[in-house]
Biopython code that builds the backbone (N, CA, C, O; Angstrom):
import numpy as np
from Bio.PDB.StructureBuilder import StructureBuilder

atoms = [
    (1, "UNK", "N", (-3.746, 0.910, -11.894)),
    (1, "UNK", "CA", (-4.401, 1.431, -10.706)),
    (1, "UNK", "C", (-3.929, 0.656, -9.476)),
    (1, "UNK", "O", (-3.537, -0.491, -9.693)),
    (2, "UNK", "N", (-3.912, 1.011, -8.482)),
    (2, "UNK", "CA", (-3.595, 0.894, -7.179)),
    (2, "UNK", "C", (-4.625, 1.545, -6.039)),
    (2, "UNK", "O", (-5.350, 2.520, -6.237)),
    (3, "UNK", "N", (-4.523, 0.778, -4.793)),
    (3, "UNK", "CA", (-4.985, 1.410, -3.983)),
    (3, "UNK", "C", (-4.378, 2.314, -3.170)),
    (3, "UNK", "O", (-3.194, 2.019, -3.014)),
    (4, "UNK", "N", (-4.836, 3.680, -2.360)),
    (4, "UNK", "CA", (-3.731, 3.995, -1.150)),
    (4, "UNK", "C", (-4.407, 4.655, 0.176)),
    (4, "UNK", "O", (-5.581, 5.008, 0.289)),
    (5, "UNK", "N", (-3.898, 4.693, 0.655)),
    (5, "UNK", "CA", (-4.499, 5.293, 2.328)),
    (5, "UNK", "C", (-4.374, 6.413, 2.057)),
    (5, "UNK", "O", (-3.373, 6.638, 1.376)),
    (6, "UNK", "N", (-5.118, 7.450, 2.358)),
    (6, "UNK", "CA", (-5.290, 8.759, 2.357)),
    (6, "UNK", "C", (-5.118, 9.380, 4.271)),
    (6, "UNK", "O", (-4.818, 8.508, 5.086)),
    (7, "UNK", "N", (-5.270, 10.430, 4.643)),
    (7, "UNK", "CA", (-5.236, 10.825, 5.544)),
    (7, "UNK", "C", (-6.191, 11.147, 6.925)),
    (7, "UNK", "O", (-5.967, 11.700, 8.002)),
    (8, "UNK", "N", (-7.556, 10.400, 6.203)),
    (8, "UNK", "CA", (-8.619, 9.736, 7.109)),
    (8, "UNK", "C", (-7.895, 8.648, 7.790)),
    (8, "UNK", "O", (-8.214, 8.731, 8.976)),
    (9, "UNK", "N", (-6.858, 7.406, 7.573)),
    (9, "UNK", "CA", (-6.139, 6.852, 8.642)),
    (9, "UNK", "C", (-5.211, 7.287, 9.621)),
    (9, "UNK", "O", (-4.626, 6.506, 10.373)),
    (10, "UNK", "N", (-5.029, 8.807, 9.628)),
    (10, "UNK", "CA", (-3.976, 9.264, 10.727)),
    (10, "UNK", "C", (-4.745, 9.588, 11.934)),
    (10, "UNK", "O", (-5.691, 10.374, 11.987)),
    (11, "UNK", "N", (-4.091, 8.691, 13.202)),
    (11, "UNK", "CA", (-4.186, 9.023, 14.768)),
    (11, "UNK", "C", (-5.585, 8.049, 14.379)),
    (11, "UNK", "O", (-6.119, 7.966, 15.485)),
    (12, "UNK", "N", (-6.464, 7.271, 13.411)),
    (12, "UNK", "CA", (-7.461, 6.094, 13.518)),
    (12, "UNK", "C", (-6.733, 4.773, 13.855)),
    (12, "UNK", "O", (-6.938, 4.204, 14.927)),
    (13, "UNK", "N", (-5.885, 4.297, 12.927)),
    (13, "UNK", "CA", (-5.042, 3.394, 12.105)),
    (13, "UNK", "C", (-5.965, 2.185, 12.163)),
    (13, "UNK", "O", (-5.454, 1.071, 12.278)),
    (14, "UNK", "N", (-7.595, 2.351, 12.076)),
    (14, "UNK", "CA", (-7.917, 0.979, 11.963)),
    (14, "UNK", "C", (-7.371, -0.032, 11.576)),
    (14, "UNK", "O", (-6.629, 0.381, 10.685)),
    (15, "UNK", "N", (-7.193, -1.500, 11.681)),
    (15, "UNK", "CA", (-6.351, -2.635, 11.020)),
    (15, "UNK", "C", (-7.723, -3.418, 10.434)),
    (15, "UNK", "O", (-7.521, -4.627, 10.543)),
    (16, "UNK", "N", (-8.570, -3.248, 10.063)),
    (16, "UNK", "CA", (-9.603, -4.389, 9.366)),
    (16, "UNK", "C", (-9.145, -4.347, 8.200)),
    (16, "UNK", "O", (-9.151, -5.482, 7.725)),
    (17, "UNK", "N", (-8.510, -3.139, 7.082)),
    (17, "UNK", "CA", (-7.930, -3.463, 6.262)),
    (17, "UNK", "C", (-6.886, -5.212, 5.766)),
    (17, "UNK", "O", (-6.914, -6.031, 4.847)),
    (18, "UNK", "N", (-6.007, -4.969, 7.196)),
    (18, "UNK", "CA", (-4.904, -5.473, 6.947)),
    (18, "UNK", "C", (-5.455, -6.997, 7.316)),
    (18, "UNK", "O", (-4.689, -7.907, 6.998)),
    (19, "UNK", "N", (-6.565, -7.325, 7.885)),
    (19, "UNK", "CA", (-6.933, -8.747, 8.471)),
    (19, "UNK", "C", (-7.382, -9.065, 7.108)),
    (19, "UNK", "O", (-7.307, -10.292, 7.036)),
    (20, "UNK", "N", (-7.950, -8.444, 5.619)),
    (20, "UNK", "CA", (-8.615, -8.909, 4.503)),
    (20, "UNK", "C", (-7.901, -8.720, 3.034)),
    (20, "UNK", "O", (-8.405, -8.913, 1.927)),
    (21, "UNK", "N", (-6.332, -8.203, 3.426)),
    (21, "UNK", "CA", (-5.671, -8.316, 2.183)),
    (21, "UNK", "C", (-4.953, -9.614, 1.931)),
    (21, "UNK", "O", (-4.244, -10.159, 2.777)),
    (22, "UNK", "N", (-5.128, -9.980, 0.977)),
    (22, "UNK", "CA", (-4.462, -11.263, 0.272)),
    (22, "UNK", "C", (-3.334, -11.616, 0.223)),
    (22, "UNK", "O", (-2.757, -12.703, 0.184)),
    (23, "UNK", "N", (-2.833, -9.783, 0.232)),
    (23, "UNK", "CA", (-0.856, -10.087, -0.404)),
    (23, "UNK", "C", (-0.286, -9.250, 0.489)),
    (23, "UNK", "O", (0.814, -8.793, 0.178)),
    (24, "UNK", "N", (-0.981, -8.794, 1.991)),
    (24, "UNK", "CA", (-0.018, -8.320, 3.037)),
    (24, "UNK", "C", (0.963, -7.160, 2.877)),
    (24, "UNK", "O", (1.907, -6.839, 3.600)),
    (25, "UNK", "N", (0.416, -6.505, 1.527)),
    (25, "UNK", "CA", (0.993, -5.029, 1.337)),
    (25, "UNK", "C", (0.742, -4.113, 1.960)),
    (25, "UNK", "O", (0.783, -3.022, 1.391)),
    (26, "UNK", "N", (0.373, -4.181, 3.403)),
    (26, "UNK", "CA", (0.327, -2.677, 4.197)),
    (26, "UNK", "C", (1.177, -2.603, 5.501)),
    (26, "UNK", "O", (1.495, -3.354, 6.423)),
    (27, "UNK", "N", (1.454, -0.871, 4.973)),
    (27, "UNK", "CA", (2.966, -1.069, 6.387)),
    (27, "UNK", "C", (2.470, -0.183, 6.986)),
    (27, "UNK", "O", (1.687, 0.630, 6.494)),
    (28, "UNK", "N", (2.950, -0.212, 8.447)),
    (28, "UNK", "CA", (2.998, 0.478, 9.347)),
    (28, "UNK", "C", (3.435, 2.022, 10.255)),
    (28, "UNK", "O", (4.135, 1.992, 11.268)),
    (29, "UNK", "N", (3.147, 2.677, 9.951)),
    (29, "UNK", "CA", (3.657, 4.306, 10.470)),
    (29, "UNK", "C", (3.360, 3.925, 11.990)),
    (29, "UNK", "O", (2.805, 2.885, 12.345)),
    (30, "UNK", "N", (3.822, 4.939, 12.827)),
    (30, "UNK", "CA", (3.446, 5.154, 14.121)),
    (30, "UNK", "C", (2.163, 5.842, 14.413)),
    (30, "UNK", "O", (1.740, 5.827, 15.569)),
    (31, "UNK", "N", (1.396, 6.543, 13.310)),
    (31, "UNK", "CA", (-0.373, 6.529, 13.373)),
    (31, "UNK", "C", (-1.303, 6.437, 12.231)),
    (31, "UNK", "O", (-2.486, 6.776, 12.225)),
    (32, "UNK", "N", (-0.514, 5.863, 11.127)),
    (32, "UNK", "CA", (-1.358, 5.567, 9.825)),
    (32, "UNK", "C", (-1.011, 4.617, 9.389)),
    (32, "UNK", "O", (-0.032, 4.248, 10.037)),
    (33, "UNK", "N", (-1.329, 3.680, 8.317)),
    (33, "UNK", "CA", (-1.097, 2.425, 7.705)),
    (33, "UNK", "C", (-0.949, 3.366, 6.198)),
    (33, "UNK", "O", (-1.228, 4.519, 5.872)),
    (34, "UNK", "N", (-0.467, 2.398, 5.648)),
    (34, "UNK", "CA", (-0.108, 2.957, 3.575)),
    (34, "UNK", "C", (-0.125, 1.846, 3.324)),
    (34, "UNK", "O", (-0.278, 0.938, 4.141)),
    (35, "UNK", "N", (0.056, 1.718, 1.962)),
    (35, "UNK", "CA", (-0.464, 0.567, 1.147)),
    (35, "UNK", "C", (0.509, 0.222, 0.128)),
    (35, "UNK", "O", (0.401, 1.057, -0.770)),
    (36, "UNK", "N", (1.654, -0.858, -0.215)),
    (36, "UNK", "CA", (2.647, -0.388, -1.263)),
    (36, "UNK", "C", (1.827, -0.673, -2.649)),
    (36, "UNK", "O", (1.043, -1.598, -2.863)),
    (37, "UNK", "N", (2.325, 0.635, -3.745)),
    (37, "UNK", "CA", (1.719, 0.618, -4.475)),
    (37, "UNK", "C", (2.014, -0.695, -5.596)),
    (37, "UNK", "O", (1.140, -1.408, -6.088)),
    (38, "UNK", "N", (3.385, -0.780, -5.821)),
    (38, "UNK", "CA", (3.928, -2.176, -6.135)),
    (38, "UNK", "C", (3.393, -3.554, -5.977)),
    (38, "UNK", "O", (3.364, -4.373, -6.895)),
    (39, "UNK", "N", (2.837, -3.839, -4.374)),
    (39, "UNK", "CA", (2.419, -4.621, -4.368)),
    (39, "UNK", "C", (0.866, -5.361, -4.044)),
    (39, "UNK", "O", (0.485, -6.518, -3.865)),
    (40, "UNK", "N", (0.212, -3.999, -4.077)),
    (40, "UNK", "CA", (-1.282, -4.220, -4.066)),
    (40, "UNK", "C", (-1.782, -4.855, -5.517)),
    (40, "UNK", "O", (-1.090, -4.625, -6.509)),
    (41, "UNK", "N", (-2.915, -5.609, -5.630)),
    (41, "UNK", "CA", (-3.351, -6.266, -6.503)),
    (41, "UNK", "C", (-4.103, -5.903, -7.235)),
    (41, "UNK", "O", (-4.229, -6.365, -8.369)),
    (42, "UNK", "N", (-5.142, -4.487, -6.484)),
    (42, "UNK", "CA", (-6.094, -3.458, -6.667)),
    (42, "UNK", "C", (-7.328, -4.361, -7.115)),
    (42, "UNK", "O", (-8.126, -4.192, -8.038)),
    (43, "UNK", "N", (-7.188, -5.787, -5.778)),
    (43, "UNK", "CA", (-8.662, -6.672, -5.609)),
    (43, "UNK", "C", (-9.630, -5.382, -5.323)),
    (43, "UNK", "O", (-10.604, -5.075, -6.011)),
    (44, "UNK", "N", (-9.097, -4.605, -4.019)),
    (44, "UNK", "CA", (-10.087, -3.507, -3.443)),
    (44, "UNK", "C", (-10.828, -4.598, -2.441)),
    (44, "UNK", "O", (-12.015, -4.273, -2.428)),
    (45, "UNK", "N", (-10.710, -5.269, -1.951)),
    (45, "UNK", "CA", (-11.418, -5.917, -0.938)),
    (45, "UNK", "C", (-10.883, -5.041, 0.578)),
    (45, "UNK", "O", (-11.294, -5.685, 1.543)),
    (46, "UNK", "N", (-10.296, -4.097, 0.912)),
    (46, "UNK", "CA", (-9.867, -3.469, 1.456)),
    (46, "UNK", "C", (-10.763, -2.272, 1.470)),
    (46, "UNK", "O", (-11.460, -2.190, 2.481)),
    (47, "UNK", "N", (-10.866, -1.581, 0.821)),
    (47, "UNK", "CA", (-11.593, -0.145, 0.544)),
    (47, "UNK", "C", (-12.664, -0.148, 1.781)),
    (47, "UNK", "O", (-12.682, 0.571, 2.781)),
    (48, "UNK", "N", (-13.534, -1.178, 1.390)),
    (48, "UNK", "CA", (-15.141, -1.226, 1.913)),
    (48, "UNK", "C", (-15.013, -1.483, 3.294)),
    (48, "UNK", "O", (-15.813, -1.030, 4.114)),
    (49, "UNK", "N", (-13.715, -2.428, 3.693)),
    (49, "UNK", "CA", (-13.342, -2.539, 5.089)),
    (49, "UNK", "C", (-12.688, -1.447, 6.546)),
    (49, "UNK", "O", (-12.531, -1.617, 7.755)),
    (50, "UNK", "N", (-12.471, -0.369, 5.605)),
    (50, "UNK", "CA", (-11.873, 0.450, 6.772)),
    (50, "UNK", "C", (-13.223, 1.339, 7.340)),
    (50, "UNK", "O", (-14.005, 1.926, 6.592)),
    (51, "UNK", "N", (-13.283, 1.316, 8.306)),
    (51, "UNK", "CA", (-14.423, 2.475, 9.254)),
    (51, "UNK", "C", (-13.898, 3.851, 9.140)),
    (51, "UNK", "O", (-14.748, 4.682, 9.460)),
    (52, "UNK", "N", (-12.684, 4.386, 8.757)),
    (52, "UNK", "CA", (-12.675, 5.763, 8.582)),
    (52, "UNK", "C", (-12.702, 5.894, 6.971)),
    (52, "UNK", "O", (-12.532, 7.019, 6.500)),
    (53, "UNK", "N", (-12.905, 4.815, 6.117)),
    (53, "UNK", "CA", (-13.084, 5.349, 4.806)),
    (53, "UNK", "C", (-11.994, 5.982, 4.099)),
    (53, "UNK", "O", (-12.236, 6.861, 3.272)),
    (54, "UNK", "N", (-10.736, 5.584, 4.370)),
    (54, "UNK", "CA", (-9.549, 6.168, 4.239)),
    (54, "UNK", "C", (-8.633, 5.708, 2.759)),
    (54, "UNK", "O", (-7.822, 6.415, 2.161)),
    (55, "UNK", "N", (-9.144, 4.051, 2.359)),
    (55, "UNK", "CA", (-8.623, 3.815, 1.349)),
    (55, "UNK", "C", (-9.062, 3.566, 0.360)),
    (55, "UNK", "O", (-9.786, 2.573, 0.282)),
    (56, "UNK", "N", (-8.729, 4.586, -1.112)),
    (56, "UNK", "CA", (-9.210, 4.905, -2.358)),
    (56, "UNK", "C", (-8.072, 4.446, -3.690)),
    (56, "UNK", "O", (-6.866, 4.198, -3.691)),
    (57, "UNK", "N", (-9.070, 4.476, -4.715)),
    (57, "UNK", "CA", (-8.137, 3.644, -5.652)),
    (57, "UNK", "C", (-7.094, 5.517, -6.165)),
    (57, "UNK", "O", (-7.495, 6.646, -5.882)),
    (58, "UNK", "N", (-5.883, 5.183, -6.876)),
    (58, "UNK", "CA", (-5.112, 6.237, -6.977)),
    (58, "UNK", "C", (-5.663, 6.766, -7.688)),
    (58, "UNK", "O", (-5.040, 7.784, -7.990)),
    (59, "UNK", "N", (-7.045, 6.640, -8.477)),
    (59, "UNK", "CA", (-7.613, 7.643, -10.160)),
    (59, "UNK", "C", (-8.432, 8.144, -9.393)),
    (59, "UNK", "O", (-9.361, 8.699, -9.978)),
    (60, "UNK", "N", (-8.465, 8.174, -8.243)),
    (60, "UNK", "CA", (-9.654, 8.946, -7.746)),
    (60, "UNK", "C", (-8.866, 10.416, -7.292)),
    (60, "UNK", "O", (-7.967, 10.494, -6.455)),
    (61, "UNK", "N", (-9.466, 11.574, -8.091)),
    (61, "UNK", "CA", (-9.104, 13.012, -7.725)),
    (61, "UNK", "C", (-8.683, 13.379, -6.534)),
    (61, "UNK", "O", (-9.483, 13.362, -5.599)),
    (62, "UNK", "N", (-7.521, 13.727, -6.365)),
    (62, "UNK", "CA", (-6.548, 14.462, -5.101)),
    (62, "UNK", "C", (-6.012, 13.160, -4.224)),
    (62, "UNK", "O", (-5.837, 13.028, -3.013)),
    (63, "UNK", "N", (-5.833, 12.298, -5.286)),
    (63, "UNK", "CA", (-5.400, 11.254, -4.858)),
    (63, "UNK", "C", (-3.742, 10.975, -5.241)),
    (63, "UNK", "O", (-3.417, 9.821, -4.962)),
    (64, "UNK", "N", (-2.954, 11.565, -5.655)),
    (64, "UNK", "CA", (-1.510, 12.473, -5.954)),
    (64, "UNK", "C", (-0.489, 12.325, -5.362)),
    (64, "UNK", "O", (0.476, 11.621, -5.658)),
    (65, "UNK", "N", (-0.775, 13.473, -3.847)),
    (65, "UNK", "CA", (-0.444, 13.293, -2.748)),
    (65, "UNK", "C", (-0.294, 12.244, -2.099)),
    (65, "UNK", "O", (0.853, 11.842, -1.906)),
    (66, "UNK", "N", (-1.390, 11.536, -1.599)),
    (66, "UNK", "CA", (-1.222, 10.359, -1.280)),
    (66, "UNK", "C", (-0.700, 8.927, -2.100)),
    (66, "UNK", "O", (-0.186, 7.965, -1.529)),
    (67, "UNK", "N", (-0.850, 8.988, -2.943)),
    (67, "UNK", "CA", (-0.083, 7.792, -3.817)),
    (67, "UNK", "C", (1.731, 8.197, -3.750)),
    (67, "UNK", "O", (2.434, 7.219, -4.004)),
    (68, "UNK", "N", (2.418, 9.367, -3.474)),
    (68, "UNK", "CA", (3.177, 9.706, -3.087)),
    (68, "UNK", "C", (3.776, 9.152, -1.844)),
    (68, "UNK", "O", (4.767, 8.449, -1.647)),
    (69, "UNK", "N", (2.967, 9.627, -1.141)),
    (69, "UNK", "CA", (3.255, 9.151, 0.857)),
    (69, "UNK", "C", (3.048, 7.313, 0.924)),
    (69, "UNK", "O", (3.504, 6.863, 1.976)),
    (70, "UNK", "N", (2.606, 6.520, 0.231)),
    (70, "UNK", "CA", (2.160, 5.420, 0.176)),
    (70, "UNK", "C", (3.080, 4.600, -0.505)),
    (70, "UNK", "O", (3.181, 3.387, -0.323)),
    (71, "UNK", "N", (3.991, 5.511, -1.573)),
    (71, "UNK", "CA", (5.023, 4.588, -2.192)),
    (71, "UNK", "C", (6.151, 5.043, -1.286)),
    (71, "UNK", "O", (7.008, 4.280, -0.842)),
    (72, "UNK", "N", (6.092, 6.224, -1.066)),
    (72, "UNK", "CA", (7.427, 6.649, -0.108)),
    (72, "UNK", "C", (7.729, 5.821, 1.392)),
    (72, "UNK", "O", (8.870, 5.375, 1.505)),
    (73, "UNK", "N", (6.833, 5.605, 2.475)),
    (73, "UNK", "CA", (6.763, 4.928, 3.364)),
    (73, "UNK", "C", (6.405, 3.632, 3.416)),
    (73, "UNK", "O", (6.737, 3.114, 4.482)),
    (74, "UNK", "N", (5.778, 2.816, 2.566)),
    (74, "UNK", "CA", (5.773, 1.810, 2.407)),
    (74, "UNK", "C", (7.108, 1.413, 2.366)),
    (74, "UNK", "O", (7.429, 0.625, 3.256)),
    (75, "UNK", "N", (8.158, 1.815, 1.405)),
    (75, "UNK", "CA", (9.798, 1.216, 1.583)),
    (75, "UNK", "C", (10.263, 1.757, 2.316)),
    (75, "UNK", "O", (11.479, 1.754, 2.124)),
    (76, "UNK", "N", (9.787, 2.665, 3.737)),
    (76, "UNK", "CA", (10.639, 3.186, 4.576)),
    (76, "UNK", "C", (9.843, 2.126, 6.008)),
    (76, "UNK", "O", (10.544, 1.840, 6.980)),
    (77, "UNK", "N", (8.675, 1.752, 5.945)),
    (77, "UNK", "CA", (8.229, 1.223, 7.623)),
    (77, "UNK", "C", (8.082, -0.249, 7.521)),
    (77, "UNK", "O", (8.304, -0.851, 6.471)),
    (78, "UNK", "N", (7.659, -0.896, 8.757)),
    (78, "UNK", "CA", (7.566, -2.215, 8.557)),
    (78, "UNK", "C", (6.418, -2.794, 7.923)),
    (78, "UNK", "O", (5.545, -1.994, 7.585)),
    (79, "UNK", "N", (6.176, -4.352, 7.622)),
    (79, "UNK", "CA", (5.217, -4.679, 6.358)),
    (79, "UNK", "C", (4.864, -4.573, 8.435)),
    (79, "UNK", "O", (5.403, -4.442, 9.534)),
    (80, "UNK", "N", (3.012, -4.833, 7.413)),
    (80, "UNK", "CA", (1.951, -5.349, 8.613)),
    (80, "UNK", "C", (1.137, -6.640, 8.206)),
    (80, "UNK", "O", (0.746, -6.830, 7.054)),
    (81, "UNK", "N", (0.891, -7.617, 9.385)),
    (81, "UNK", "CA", (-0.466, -8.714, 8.298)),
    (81, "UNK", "C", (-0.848, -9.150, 9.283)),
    (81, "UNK", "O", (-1.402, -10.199, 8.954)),
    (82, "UNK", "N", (-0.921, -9.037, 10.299)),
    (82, "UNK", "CA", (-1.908, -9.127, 11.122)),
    (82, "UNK", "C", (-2.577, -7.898, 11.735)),
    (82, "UNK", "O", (-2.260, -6.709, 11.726)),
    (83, "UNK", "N", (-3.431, -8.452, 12.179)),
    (83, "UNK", "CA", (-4.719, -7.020, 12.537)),
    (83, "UNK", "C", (-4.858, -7.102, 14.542)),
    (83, "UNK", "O", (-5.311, -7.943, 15.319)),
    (84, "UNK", "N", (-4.296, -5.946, 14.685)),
    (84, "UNK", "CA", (-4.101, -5.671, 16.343)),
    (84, "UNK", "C", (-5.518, -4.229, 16.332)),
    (84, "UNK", "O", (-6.346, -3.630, 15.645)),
    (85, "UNK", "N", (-4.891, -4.379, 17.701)),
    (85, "UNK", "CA", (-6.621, -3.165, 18.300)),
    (85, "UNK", "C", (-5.411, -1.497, 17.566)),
    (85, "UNK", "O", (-4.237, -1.183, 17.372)),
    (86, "UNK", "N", (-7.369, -0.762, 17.388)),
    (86, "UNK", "CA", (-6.328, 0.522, 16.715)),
    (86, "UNK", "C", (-6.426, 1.071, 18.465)),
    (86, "UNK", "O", (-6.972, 0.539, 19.432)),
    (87, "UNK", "N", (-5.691, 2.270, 18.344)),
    (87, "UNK", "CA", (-5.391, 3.220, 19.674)),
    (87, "UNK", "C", (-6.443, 3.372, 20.098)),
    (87, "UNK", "O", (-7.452, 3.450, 19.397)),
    (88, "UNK", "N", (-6.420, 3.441, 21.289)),
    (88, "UNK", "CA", (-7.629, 3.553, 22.286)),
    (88, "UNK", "C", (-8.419, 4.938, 21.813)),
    (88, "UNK", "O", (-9.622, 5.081, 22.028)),
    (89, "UNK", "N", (-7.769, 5.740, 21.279)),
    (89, "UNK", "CA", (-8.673, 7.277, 21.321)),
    (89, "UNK", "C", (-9.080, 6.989, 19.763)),
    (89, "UNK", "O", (-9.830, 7.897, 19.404)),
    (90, "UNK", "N", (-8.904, 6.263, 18.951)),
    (90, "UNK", "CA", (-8.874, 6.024, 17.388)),
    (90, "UNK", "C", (-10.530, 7.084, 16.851)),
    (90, "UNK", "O", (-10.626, 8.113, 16.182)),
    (91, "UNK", "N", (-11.471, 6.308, 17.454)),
    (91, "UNK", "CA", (-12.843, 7.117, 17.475)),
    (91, "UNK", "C", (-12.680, 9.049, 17.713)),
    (91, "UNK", "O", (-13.193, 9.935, 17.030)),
    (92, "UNK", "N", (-12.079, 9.128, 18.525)),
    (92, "UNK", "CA", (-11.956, 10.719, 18.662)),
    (92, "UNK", "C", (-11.686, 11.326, 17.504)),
    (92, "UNK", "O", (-12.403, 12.265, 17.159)),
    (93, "UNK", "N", (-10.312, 10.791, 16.470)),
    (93, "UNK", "CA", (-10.204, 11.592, 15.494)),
    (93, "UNK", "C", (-10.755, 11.469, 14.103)),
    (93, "UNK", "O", (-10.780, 12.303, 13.198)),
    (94, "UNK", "N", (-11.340, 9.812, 14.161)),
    (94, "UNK", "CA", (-12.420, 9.949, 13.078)),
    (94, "UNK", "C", (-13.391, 10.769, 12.571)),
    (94, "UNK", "O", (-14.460, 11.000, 13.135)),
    (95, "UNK", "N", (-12.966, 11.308, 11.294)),
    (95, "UNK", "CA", (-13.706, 12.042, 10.535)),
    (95, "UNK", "C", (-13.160, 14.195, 10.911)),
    (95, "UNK", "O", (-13.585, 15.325, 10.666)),
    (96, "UNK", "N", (-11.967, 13.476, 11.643)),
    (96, "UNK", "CA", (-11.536, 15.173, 11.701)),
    (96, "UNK", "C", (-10.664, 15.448, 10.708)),
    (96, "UNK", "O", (-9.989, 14.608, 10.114)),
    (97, "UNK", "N", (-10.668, 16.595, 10.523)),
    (97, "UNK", "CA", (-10.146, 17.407, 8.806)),
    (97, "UNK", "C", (-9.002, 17.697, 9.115)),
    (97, "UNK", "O", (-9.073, 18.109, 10.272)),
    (98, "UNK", "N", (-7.548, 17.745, 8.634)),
    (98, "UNK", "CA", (-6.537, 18.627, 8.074)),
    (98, "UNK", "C", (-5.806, 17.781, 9.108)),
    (98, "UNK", "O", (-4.946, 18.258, 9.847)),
    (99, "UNK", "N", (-6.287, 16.153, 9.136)),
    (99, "UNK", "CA", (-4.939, 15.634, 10.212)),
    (99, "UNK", "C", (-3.582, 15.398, 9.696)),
    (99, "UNK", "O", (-2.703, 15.059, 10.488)),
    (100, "UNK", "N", (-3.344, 15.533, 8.534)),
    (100, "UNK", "CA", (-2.119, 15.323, 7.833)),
    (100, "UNK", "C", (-0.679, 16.694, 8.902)),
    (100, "UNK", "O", (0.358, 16.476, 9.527)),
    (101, "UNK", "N", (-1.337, 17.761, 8.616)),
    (101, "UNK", "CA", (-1.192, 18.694, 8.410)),
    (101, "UNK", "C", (-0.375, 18.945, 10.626)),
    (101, "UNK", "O", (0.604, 19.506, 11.118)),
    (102, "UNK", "N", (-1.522, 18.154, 11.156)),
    (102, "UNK", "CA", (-1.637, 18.549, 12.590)),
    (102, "UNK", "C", (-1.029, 17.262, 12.938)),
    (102, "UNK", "O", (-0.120, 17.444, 13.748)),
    (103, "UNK", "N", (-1.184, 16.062, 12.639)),
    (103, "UNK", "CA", (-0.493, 15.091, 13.038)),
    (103, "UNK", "C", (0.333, 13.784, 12.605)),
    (103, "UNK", "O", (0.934, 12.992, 13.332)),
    (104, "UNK", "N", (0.206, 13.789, 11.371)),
    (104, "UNK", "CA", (1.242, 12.831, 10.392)),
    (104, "UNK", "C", (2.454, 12.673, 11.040)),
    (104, "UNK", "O", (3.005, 13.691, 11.460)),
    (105, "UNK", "N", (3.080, 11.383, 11.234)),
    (105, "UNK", "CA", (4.058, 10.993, 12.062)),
    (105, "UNK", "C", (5.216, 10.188, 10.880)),
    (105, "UNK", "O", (4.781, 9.112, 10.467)),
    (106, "UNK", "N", (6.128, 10.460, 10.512)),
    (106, "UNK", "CA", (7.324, 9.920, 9.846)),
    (106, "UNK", "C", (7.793, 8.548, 9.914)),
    (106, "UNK", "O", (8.263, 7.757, 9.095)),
    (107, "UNK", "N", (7.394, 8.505, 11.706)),
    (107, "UNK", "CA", (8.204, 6.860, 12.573)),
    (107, "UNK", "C", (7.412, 5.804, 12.196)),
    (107, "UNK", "O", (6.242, 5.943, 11.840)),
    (108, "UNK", "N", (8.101, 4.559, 12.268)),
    (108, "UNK", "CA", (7.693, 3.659, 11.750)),
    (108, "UNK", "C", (7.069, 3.097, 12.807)),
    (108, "UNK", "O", (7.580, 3.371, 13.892)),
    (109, "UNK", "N", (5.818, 2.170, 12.828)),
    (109, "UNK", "CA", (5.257, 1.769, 13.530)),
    (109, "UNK", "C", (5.864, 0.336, 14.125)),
    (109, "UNK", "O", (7.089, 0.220, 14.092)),
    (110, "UNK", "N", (5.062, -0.779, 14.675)),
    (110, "UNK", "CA", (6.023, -1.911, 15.518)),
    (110, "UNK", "C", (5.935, -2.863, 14.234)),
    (110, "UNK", "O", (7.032, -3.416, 14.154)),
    (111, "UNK", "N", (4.839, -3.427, 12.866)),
    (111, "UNK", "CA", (5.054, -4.123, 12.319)),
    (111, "UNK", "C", (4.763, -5.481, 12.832)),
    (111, "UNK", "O", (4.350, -5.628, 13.982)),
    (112, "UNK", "N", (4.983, -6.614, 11.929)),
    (112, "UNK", "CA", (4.799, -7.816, 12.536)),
    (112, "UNK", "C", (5.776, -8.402, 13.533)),
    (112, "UNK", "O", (5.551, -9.496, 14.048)),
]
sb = StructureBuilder()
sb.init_structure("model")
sb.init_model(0)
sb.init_chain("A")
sb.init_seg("    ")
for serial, (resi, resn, name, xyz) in enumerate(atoms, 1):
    if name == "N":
        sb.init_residue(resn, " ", resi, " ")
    sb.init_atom(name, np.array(xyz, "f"), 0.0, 1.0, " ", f" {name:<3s}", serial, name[0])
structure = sb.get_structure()
């Protein structure tokens, strides 16, 4: 088992995750964070920390997809381990539906 970011972190990108992981496995997109599946520990001290509720262990149903996007971009963006402010509008898209779909971004974010 592993953990991964699902699509409640796109256009949020809270970072409280990334201030409470141990082993600094989360990288950076230009509006979501992922989680490499390789190198998470699956402590889960992460999960309980994000405010959009975005990261789930991979056995959790329709969780597929995302364990996909999480191994794929993790070796494509930069690592992250420190915790910066999320985007000023981050609150606006919390808890809106089908952001994958409307705004998922490819580019890699700035990283450490």
């Amino acid at each position: 088992m592993t953990y991964v970011v699902s699509e409640e972190c796109i256009k949020c990108k809270f970072m409280d995750c990334v201030d409470v992981c141990p082993v600094d496995c989360f990288y950076e997109g230009e509006n979501m964070l992922v989680i490499h599946p390789e190198e998470c520990i699956d402590c889960g001290v992460c999960e309980p920390e994000c405010p959009a509720e975005a990261i789930h262990p991979d056995t959790k149903d329709g969780m597929e997809k995302w364990l996909k996007i999480n191994t794929e971009y993790a070796d494509k963006w930069p690592n992250i381990t420190i915790m910066r402010d999320s985007p000023e509008d981050a609150e606006d898209f919390n808890g809106e539906e089908n952001k994958f779909e409307k705004y998922f971004s490819e580019e890699p974010g700035e990283g450490d």
